[in-house]
C-alpha positions in Angstrom: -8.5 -32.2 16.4 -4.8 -32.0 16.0 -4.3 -28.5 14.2 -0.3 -28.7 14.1 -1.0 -32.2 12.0 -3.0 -31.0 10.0 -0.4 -28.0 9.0 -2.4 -25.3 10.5 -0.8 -22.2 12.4 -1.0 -22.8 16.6 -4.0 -20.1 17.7 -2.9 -16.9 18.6 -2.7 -16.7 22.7 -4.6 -13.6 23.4 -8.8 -13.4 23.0 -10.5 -10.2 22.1 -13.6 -8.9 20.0 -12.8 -10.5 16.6 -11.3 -13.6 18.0 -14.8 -13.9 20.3 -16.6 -13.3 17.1 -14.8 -16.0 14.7 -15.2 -18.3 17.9 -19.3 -17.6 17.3 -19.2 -17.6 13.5 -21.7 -20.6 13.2 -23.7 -19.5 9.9 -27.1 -20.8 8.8 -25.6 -20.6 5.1 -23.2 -23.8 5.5 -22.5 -26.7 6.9 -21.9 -27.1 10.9 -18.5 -29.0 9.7 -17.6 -26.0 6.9 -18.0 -23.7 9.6 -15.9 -24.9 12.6 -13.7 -25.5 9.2 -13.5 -21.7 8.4 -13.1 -21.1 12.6 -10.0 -23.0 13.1 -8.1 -21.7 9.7 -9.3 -17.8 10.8 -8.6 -18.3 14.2 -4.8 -19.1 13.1 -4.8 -16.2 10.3 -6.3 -13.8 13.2 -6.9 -10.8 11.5 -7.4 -7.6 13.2 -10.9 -6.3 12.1 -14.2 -7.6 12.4 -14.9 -7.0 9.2 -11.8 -8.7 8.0 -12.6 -11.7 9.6 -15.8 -11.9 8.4 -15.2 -11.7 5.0 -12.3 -14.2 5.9 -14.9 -16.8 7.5 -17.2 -16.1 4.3 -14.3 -17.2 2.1 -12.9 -20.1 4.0 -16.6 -21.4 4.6 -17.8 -21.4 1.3 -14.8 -22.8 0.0 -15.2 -25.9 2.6 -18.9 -26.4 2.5 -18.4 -26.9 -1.7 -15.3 -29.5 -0.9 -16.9 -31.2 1.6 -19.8 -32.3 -1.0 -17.3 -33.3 -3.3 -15.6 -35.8 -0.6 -12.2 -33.9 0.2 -11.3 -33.8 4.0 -11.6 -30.8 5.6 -8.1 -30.3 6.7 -6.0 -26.8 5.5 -3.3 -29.0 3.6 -6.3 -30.3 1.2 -9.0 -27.1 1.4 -6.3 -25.0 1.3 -4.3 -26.2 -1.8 -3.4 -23.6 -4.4 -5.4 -26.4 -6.7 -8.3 -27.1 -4.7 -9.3 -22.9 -4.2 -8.4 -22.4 -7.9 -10.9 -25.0 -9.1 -13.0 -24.0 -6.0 -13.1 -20.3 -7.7 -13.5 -21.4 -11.1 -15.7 -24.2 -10.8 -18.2 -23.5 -7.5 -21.8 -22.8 -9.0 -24.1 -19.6 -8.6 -20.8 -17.5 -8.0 -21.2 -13.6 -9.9 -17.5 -13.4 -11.1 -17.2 -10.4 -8.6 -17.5 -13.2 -5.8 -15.4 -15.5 -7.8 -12.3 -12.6 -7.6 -13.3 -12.0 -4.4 -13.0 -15.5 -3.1 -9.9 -16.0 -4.8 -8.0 -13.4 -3.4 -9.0 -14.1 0.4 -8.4 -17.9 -0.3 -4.7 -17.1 -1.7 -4.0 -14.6 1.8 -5.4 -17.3 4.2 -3.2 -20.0 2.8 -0.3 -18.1 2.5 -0.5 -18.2 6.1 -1.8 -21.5 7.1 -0.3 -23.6 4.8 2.4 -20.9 3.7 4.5 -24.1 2.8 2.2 -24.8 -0.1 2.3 -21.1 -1.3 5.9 -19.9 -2.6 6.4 -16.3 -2.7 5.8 -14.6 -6.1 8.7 -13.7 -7.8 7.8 -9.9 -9.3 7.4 -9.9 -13.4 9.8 -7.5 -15.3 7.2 -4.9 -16.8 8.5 -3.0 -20.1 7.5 1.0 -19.2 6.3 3.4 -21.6 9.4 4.9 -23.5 9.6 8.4 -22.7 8.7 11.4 -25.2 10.8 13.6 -26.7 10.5 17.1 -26.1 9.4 19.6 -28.4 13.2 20.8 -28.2 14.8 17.9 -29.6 12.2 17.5 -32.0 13.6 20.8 -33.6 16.5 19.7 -32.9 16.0 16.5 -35.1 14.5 18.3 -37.6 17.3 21.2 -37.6 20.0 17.9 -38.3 17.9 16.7 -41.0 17.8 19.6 -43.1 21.7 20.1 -42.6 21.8 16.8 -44.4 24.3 16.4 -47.4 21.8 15.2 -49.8 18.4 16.4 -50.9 17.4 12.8 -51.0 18.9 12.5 -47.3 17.2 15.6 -46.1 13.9 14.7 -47.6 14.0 11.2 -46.0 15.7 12.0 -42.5 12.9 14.8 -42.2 10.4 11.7 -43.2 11.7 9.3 -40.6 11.1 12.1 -37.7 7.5 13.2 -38.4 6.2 10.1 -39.8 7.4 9.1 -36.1 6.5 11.7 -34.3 4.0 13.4 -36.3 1.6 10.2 -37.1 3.3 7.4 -34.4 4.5 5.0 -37.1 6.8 2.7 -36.1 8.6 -0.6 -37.7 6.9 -2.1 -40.6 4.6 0.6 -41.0 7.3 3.5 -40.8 9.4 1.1 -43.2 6.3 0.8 -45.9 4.8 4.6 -45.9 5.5 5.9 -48.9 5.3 9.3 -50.5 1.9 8.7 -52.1 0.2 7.4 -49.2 0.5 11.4 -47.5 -2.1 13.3 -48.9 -3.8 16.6 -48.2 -7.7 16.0 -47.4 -10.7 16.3 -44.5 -9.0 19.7 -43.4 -5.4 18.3 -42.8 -2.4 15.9 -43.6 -3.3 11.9 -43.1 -1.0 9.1 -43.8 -2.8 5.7 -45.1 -1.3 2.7 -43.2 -1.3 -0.3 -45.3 0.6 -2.8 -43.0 -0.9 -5.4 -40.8 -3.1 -2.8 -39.1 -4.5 -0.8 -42.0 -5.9 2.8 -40.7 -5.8 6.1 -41.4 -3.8 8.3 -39.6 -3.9 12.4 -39.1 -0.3 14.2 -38.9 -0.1 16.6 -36.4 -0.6 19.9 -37.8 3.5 21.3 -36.7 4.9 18.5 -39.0 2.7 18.9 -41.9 5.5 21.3 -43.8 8.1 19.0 -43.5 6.3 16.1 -44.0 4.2 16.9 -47.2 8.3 17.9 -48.8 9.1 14.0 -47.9 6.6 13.0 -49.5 6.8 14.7 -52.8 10.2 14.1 -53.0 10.1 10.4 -52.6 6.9 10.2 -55.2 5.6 6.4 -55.2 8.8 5.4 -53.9 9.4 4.7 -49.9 9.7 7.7 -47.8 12.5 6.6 -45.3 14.2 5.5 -48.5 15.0 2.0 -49.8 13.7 -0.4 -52.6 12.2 -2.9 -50.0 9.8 -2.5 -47.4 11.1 -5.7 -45.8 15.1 -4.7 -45.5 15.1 -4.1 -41.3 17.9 -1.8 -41.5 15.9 1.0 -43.9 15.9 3.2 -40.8 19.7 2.7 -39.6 21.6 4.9 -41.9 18.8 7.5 -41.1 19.3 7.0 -37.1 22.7 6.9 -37.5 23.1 10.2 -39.5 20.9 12.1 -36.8 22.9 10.6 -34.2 24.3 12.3 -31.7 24.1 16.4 -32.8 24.0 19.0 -30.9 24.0 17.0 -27.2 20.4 15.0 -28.5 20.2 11.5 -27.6 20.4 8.5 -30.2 17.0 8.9 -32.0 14.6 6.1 -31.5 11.8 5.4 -33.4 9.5 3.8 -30.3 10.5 7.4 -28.7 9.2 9.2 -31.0 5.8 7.2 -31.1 5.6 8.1 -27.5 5.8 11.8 -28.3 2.7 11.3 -31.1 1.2 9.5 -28.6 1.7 11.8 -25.4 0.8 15.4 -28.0 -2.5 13.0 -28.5 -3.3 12.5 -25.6 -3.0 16.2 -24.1 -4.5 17.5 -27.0 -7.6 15.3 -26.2 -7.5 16.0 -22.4 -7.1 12.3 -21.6 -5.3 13.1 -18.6 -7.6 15.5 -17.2 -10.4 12.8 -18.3 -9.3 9.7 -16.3 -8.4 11.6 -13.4 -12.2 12.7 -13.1 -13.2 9.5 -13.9 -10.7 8.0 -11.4 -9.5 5.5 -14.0 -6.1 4.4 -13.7 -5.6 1.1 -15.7 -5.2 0.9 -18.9 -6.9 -2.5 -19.2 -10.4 -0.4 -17.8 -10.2 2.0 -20.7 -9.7 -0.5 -23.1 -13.1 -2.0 -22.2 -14.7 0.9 -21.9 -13.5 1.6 -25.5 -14.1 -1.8 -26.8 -18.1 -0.8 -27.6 -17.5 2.2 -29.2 -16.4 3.5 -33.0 -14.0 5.3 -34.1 -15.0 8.9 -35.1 -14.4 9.5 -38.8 -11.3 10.8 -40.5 -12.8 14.5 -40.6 -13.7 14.2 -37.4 -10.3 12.3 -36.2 -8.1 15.7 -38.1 -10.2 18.3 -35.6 -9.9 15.8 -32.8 -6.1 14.9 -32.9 -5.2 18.3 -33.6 -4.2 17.7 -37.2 -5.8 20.5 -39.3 -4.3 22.5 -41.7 -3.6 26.5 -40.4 
């Protein structure tokens, strides 16, 4: 057999334990032909554990005894084709989906270097980061600007804008529709009824409830952040703009102070100290651990979130 025709890597020159033991690798659990198949493209990856290589061999024979029954020639440029593993790891029965990751990720590191040709590198995705929170500094800060508004109407609606932000983590249309009568005092602290596309509850953080409960009483029925139309985008500019830029603070932004709600919510629950113990570090993980359970209750959700009323 011609391994250079068939676009494998030449075998490495030197012979030691791992190379003896993929030169013995003749399982009972595939085909004689799968097997010397798995051999000669492990031989070229040559990985430098035991261990490696067997799980290597495992990967590379499974993947050729399931080919070879469907017709395809055993050769790396066919077995080895992004197209051929990905239908292999999809498609193969009796698989637990474990297996079916596991396979897939071995198949993708031994053709990357037999058939590297048929494997371009991966370009890197850009990934949008959290936006950072805002310090409980520049929250008073924020606060301090908006009551040296001009107006009383300004002042009640700049106030608004920051702890409907930061106090209850609204943001675009929701922070655009609140409006004075959805805050109201009950379950043993300040919520705000979200009646957007996500329609909730929401508990204010018990530091904002002051300025908050003013906002709302000023601007009645009408919208808190001010405005006669919930679906006017630039409700929130004249209110950015006018705490922009006092007192050394950084241009507000309203996905900022989200992440402050957010991060006070978060240590207030312990969620740091919790995922650390449970050695969880994706997101993704939490979501389906969450995905079974309910929501606690509003009462419940004011003593949790740290939301009740001195």
């Amino acid at each position: 057999m011609n391994r250079l025709a068939q676009g494998a890597a030449p075998l490495p020159g030197s012979c030691g334990p791992v190379a003896g033991y993929i030169a013995g690798w003749r399982p009972s659990s595939v085909s004689p032909q799968a097997a010397a198949f798995a051999r000669d493209v492990i031989a070229a990856v040559a990985p430098g554990r035991r261990e490696r290589a067997k799980s290597l061999l495992w990967a590379a024979g499974k993947l050729a005894d399931w080919a070879i029954g469907l017709g395809l020639d055993a050769v790396p440029g066919v077995l080895l084709h992004p197209s051929t593993a990905e239908r292999f790891t999809r498609c193969a029965p009796g698989l637990s989906p474990v297996a079916r990751r596991t396979l897939r990720t071995n198949l993708r590191f031994i053709g990357r270097r037999v058939v590297p040709q048929l494997y371009p590198a991966d370009l890197p995705l850009p990934r949008e980061r959290a936006k950072a929170p805002y310090s409980a500094a520049q929250i008073a800060g924020y606060l301090a600007l908006a009551g040296a508004q001009p107006t009383a109407e300004r002042r009640a609606r700049a106030a608004g804008l920051v702890c409907l932000g930061a106090g209850a983590g609204l943001i675009r249309g929701d922070l655009r529709d609140a409006r004075g009568s959805d805050v109201a005092c009950r379950s043993g602290g300040v919520v705000v009824t979200v009646r957007g596309q996500r329609p909730r509850t929401v508990p204010v953080l018990s530091r904002y409830h002051g300025p908050l409960l003013a906002a709302a009483r000023f601007a009645g029925p009408g919208l808190i952040c001010g405005g006669a139309d919930p679906g006017r985008r630039n409700i929130t500019s004249a209110l950015i703009t006018a705490l922009d830029g006092g007192g050394g603070l950084p241009r507000l932004d309203t996905s900022r102070l989200r992440a402050t709600w957010l991060a006070d919510c978060a240590d207030h629950l312990g969620l740091a100290t919790f995922m650390h113990a449970a050695g969880i570090s994706c997101s993704q993980r939490l979501g389906d651990l969450l995905a079974g359970l309910e929501p606690a209750g509003e009462e419940q959700a004011v003593r949790l979130l740290g939301a009740a009323r001195p």
